[in-house]
LOKOLBA-53550 format. One record per residue (C-alpha): residue in one letter; x, y, z. Coordinates in pm, whole numbers, plus 50000, padded with zeros to 5 digits. Example, Ala and Ser with C-alpha at 12.3 -4.5 7.8 and 13.67 -1.06 7.14 Angstrom:
LOKOLBA-53550
SITE   residu       X       Y       Z
SITE        a   51230   49550   50780
SITE        s   51367   49894   50714
END
This chain:
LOKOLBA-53550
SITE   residu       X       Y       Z
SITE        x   50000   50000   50000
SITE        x   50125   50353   49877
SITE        x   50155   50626   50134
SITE        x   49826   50824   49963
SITE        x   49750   51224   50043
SITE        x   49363   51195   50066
SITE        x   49122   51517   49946
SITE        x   48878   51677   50159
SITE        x   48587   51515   49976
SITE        x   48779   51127   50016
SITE        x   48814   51229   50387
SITE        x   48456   51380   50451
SITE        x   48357   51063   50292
SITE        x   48539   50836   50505
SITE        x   48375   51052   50784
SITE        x   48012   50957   50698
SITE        x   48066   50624   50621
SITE        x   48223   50563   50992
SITE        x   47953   50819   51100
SITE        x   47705   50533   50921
SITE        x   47875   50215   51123
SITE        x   48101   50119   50851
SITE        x   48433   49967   51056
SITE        x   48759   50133   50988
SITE        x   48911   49778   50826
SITE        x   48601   49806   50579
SITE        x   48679   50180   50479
SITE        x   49053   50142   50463
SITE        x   48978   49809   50228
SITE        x   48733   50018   49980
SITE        x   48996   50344   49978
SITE        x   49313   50083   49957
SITE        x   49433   50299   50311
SITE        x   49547   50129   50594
SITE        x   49272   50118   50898
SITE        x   49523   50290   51182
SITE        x   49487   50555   50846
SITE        x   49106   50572   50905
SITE        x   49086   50610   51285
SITE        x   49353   50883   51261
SITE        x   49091   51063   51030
SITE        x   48815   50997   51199
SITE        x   48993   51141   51538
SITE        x   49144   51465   51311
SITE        x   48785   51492   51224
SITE        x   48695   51529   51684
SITE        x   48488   51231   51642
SITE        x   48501   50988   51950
SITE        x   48559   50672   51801
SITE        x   48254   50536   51989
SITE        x   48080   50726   51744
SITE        x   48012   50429   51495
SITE        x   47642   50450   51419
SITE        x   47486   50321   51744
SITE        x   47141   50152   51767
SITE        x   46938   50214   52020
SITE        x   46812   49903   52294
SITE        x   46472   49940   52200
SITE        x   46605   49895   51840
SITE        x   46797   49628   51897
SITE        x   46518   49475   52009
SITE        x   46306   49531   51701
SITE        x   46589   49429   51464
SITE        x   46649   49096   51628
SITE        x   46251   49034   51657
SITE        x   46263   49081   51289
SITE        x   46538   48908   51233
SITE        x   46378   48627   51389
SITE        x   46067   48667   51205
SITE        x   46255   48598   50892
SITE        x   46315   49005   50763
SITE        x   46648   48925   50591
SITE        x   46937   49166   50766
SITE        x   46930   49378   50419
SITE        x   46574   49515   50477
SITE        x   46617   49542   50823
SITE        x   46896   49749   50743
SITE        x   46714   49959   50517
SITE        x   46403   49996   50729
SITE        x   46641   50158   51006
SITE        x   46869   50332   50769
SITE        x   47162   50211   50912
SITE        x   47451   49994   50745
SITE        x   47328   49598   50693
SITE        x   47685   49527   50864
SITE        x   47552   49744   51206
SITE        x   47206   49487   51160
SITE        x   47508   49215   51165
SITE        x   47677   49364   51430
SITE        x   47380   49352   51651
SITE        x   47214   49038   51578
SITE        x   47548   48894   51693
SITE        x   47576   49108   51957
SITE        x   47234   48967   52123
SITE        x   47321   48628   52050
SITE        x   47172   48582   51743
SITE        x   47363   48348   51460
SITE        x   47340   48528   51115
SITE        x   47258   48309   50806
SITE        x   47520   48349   50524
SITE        x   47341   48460   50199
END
C-alpha cells in the first residue's frame, strides 16, 4: 500500500461512512488505506471513536425480533437506515447466529 494524500471530499467521505457504522478495516479496504489511516481521520475529524452509528436498545430489540421473524438483515437494514453490517453487528451482539446469503 502507497503512502496516499487523501482530498477533503475522500476524507469527509470516510467521515460519513464511519459516522454510518462502517468499521475502519472496511473503509481502509474500499479506499486501499490502511485502517490505523482511518481512525487517525476519523479522530482529526473530533469524532470519539465510539461514534460508529449506534442503535438504540429498544432497536435492537426490534431488529432481532425481525430478524427472527425471517426480515432478511438487508431490509432490516434499510428499514432503520443504518449499514446491513451494524444489523450484523447487533444480531450477533444479542446472540443471534446470522445466516450466510
Amino acid at each position: 500500500m502507497a503512502l496516499k494524500k487523501l482530498d477533503e471530499q475522500t476524507i469527509k467521505q470516510i467521515t460519513i461512512l464511519y459516522k454510518n457504522g462502517i468499521t475502519p478495516k472496511d473503509i481502509a479496504k474500499q479506499y486501499d488505506i490502511l485502517p490505523n489511516s482511518v481512525v487517525r481521520i476519523i479522530r482529526k475529524q473530533g469524532i470519539d471513536r465510539e461514534f460508529c452509528a449506534r442503535v438504540e436498545e429498544e432497536e435492537a430489540k426490534e431488529i432481532v425480533r425481525l430478524y427472527i421473524g425471517g426480515t432478511n438483515s438487508t431490509i432490516i437494514a434499510k428499514q432503520f437506515e443504518i449499514d446491513p453490517r451494524t444489523v450484523c453487528r447487533v444480531l450477533k451482539k444479542n446472540g443471534i447466529v446470522v445466516k450466510r446469503k
